[in-house]
C-alpha positions as CSV (number, residue, x, y, z in Angstrom):
1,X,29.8,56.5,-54.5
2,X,28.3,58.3,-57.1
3,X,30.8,61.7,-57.0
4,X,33.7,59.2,-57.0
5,X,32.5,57.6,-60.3
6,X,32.2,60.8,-61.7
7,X,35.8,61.4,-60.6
8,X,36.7,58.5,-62.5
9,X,35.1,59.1,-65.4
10,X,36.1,62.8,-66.0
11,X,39.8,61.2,-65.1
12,X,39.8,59.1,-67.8
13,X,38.2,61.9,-70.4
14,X,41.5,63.7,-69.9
15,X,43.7,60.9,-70.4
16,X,42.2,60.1,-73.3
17,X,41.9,63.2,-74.9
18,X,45.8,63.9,-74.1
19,X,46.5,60.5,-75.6
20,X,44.9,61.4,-79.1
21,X,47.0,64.1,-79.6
22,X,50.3,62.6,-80.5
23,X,48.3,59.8,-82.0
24,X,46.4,62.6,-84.5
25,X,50.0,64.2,-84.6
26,X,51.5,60.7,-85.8
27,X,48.8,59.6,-88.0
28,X,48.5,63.2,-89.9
29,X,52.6,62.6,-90.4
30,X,52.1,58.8,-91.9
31,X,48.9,60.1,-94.1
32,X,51.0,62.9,-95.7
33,X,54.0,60.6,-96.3
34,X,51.9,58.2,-98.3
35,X,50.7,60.7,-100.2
36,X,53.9,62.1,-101.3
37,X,55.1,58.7,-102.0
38,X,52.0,57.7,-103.9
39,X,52.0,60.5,-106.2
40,X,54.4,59.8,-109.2
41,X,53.8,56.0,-109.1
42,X,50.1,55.6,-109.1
43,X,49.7,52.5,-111.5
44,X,52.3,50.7,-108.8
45,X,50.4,51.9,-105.6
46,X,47.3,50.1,-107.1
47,X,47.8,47.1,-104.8
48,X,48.4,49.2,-102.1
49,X,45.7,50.9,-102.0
50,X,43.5,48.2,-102.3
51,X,44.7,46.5,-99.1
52,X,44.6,50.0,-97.4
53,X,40.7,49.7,-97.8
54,X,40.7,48.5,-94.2
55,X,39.4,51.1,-91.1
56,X,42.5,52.3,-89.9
57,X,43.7,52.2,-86.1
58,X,45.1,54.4,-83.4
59,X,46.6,54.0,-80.4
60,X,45.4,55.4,-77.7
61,X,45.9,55.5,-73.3
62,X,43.0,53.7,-71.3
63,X,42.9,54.0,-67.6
64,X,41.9,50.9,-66.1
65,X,40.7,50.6,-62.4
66,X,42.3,47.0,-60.8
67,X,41.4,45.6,-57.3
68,X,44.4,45.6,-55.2
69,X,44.0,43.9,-52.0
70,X,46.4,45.5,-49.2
71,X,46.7,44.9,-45.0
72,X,45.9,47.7,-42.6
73,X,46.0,48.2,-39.0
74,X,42.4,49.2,-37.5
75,X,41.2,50.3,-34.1
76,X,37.6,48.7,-33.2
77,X,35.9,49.2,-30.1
78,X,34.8,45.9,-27.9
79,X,32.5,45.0,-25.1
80,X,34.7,43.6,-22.0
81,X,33.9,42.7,-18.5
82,X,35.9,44.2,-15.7
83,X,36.0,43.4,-12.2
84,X,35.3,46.8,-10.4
85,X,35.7,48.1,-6.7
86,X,33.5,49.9,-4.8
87,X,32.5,50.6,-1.7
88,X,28.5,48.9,-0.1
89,X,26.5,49.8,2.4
90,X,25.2,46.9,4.8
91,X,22.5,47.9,7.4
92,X,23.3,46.3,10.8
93,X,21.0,46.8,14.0
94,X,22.6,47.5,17.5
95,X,20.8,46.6,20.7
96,X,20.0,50.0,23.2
97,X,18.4,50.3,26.6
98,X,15.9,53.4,26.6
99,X,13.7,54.9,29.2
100,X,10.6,56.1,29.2
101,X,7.9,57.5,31.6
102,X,4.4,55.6,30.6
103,X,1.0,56.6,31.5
104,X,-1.7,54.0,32.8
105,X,-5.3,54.0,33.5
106,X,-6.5,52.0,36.6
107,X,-9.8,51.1,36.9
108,X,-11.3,51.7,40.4
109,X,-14.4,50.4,41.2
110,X,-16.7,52.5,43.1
111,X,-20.2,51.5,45.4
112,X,-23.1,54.0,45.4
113,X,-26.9,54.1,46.4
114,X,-29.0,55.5,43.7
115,X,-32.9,55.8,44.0
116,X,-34.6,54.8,40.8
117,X,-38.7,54.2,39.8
118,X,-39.6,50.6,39.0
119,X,-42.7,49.2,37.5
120,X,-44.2,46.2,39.9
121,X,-46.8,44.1,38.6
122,X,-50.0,44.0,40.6
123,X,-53.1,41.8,40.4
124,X,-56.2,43.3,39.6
125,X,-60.1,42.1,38.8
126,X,-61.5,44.0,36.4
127,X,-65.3,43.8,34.9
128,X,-65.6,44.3,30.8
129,X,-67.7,43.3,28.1
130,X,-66.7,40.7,25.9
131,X,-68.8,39.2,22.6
132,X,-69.5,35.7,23.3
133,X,-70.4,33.6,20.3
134,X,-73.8,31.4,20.3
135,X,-74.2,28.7,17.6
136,X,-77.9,28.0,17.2
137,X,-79.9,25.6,14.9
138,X,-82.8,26.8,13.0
139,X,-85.0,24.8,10.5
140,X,-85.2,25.9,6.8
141,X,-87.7,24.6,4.4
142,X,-86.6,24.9,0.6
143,X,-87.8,24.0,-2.7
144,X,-86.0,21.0,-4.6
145,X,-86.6,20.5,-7.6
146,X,-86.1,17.1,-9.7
147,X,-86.2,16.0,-13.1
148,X,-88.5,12.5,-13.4
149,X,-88.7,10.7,-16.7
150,X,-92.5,9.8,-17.0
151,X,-91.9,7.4,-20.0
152,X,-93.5,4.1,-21.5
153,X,-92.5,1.5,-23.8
154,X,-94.2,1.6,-27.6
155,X,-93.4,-1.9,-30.1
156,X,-92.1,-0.4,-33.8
157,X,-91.7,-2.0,-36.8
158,X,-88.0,-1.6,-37.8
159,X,-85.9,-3.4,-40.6
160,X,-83.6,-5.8,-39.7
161,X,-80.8,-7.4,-41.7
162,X,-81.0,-10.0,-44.7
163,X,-79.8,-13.9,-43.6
164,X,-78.0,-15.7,-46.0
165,X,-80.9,-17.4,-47.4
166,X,-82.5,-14.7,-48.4
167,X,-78.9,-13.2,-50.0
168,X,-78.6,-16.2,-51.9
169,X,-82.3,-16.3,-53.4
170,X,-81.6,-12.9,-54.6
171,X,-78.7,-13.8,-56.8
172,X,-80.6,-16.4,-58.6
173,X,-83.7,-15.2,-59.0
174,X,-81.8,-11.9,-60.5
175,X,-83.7,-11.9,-63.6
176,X,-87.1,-12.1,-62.6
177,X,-89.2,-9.7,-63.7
178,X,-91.5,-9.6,-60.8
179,X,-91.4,-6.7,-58.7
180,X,-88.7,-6.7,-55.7
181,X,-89.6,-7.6,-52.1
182,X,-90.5,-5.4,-49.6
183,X,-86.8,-5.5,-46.9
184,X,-87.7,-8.0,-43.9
185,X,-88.7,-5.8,-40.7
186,X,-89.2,-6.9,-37.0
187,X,-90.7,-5.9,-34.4
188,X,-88.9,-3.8,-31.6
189,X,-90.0,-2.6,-27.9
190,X,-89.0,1.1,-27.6
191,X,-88.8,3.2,-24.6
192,X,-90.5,6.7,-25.4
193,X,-89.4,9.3,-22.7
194,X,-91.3,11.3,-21.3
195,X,-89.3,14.8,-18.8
196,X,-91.2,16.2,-16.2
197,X,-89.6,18.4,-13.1
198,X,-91.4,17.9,-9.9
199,X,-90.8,20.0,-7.3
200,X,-90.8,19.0,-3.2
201,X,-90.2,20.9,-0.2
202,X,-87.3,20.4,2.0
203,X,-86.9,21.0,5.4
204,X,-83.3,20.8,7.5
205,X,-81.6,22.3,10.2
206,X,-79.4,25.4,9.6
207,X,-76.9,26.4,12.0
208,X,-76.4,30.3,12.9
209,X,-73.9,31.7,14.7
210,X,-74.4,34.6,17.1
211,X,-72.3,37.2,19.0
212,X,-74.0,38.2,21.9
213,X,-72.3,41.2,24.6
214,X,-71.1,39.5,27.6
215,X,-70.1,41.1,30.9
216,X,-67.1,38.9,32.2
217,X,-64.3,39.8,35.2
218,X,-61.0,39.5,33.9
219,X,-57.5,38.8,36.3
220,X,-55.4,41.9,34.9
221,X,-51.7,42.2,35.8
222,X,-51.0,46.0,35.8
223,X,-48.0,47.7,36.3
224,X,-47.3,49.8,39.0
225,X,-44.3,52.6,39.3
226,X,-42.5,52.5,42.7
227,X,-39.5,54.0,44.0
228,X,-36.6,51.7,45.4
229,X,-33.0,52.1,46.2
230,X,-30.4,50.5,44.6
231,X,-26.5,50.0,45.0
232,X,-24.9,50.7,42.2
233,X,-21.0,49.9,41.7
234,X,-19.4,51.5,39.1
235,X,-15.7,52.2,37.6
236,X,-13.7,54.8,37.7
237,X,-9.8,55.5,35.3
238,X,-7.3,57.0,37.8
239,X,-4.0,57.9,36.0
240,X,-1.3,56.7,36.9
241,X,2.7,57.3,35.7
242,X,5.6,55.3,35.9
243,X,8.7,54.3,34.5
244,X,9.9,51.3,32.3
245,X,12.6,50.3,30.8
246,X,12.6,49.0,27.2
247,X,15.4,47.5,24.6
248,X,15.2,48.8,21.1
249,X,16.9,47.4,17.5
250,X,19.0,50.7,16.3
251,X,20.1,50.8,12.4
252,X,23.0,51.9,10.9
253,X,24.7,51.9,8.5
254,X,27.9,50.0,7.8
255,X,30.3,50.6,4.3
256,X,32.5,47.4,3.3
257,X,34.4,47.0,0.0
258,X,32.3,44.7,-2.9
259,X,33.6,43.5,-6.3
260,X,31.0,43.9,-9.5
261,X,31.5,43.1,-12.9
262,X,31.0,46.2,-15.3
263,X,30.6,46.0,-19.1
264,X,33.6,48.4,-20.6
265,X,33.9,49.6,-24.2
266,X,38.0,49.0,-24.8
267,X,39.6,49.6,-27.9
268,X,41.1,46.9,-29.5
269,X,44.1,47.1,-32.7
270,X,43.6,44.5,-35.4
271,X,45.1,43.5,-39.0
272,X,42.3,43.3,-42.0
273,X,42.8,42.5,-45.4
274,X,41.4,45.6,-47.4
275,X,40.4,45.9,-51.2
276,X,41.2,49.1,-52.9
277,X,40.9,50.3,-56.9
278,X,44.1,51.2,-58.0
279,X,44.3,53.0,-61.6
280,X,46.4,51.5,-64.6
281,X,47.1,52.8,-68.1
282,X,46.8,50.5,-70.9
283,X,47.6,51.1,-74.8
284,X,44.7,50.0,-77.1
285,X,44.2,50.1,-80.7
286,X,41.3,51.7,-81.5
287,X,39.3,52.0,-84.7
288,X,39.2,55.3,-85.9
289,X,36.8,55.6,-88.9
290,X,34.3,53.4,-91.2
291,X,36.1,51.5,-94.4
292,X,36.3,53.5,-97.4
293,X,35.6,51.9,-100.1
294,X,33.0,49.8,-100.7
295,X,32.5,46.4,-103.0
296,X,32.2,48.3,-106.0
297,X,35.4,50.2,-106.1
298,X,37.7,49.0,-108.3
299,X,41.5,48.5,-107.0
300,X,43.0,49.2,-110.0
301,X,41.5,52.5,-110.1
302,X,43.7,55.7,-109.2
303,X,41.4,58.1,-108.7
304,X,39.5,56.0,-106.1
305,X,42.5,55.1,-104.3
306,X,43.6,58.7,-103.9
307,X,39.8,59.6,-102.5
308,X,40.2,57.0,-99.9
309,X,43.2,57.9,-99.2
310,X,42.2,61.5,-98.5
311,X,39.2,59.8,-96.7
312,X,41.1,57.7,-94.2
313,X,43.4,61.0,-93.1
314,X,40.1,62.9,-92.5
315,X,38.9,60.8,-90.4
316,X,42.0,60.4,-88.9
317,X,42.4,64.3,-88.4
């Protein structure tokens, strides 16, 4: 995008540069014209002049780039699905007969006399020492001893509360000056202990117990190893071989003709409406130079309308 406007613009750079050479050509030709005409009449060019004051024009080519929208055939690619045919593989089992020679194991049993050692139990008396316990009573004398309180009772003096008599005699006779009474005591029986520990034997029966060796005879079952004979059956495995007959599934495979549907790219032809730039030339009148006189020039000057004058055609060259 970027090369194609740089295309566009070194495009138009020609054009216009090829356009402002007849227009220089053409304006040189009308600049010298007015001059030779200007010369021997300047008092009547006066007016003139003064109008000419105005920046002069030139005409020059413009590309322009216009949308043109135009119809074009494309080819796009879409998604279709297509039935398709192929060919499918089924299994399908087939019943066969085989034969086959099979092995067997039959037990046989078998009766033998075997001579083995077996323990009997036999009575026995047998003497042994044993502990036999005694219990016994013995007497034991200990000392116990007691704490006794030894005490007595004692009467004491000890003060007792004020009645409401006595309360009430002391709030009016508040001011006396007499000395106050002794508090009202009474007397009280006390007990005054007195600890003493007093010891006393004790006698009482303690009982012992005793093991004593014992000779006692005893009914022991011992065991005795004998020989007996036994029968003894056993089994034996004799092989044996024969033949069966046994029906087995066989697979195979079988082809048939299936129908899938299959996703296919397929290309496709359609109309669109496009938009494309399409370049135009266009004639413009263009500015080619400031104004060249300013507010103070005077119109009916000469000299400053030939100065412009000379002015405008540079800037026009």
């Amino acid at each position: 995008m970027i090369w194609q406007r740089v295309r566009v613009t070194l495009l138009t750079s020609a054009l216009v540069a090829a356009a402002a050479v007849p227009a220089r050509a053409e304006a040189d030709q009308h600049s010298h014209q007015a001059d030779v005409q200007a010369a021997p009449a300047a008092p009547v060019l006066a007016p003139t002049m003064a109008s000419s004051c105005a920046p002069p024009t030139r005409t020059i080519c413009v590309t322009e780039w216009v949308p043109q929208q135009y119809e074009a055939v494309r080819t796009v690619y879409r998604t279709q699905c297509v039935p398709e045919r192929y060919t499918a593989y089924r299994t399908e089992c087939s019943t066969e007969v085989r034969k086959r020679v099979v092995t067997v194991n039959r037990t046989v049993p078998e009766v033998r006399e075997e001579v083995r050692t077996v323990c009997v139990p036999v009575q026995t008396v047998e003497a042994r020492t044993v502990m036999k316990r005694v219990v016994t009573c013995k007497p034991v004398t200990t000392c116990v001893r007691k704490c006794v309180d030894m005490g007595h009772y004692e009467c004491r003096e000890v003060p007792c509360r004020e009645g409401c008599l006595t309360r009430l005699r002391h709030l009016c006779h508040k001011d006396d000056c007499c000395e106050p009474c002794p508090p009202p005591t009474k007397t009280v029986r006390v007990w005054v202990p007195n600890k003493v520990w007093i010891e006393t034997p004790v006698t009482r029966m303690v009982r012992s117990c005793e093991y004593v060796p014992t000779v006692q005879h005893v009914s022991v079952c011992k065991l005795v190893p004998q020989q007996q004979t036994f029968k003894v059956c056993s089994h034996r495995c004799v092989p044996e071989q024969h033949e069966e007959t046994f029906t087995v599934q066989v697979p195979h495979q079988v082809p048939y003709e299936a129908v899938r549907t299959v996703a296919r790219c397929v290309p496709v032809q359609e109309r669109v409406t496009l938009c494309r730039m399409v370049p135009h030339t266009v004639e413009k009148q263009v500015p080619c130079g400031d104004a060249c006189c300013d507010a103070g020039c005077d119109a009916s000057d000469t000299g400053c309308a030939v100065s412009c004058g000379h002015h405008a055609r540079r800037c026009c060259r």
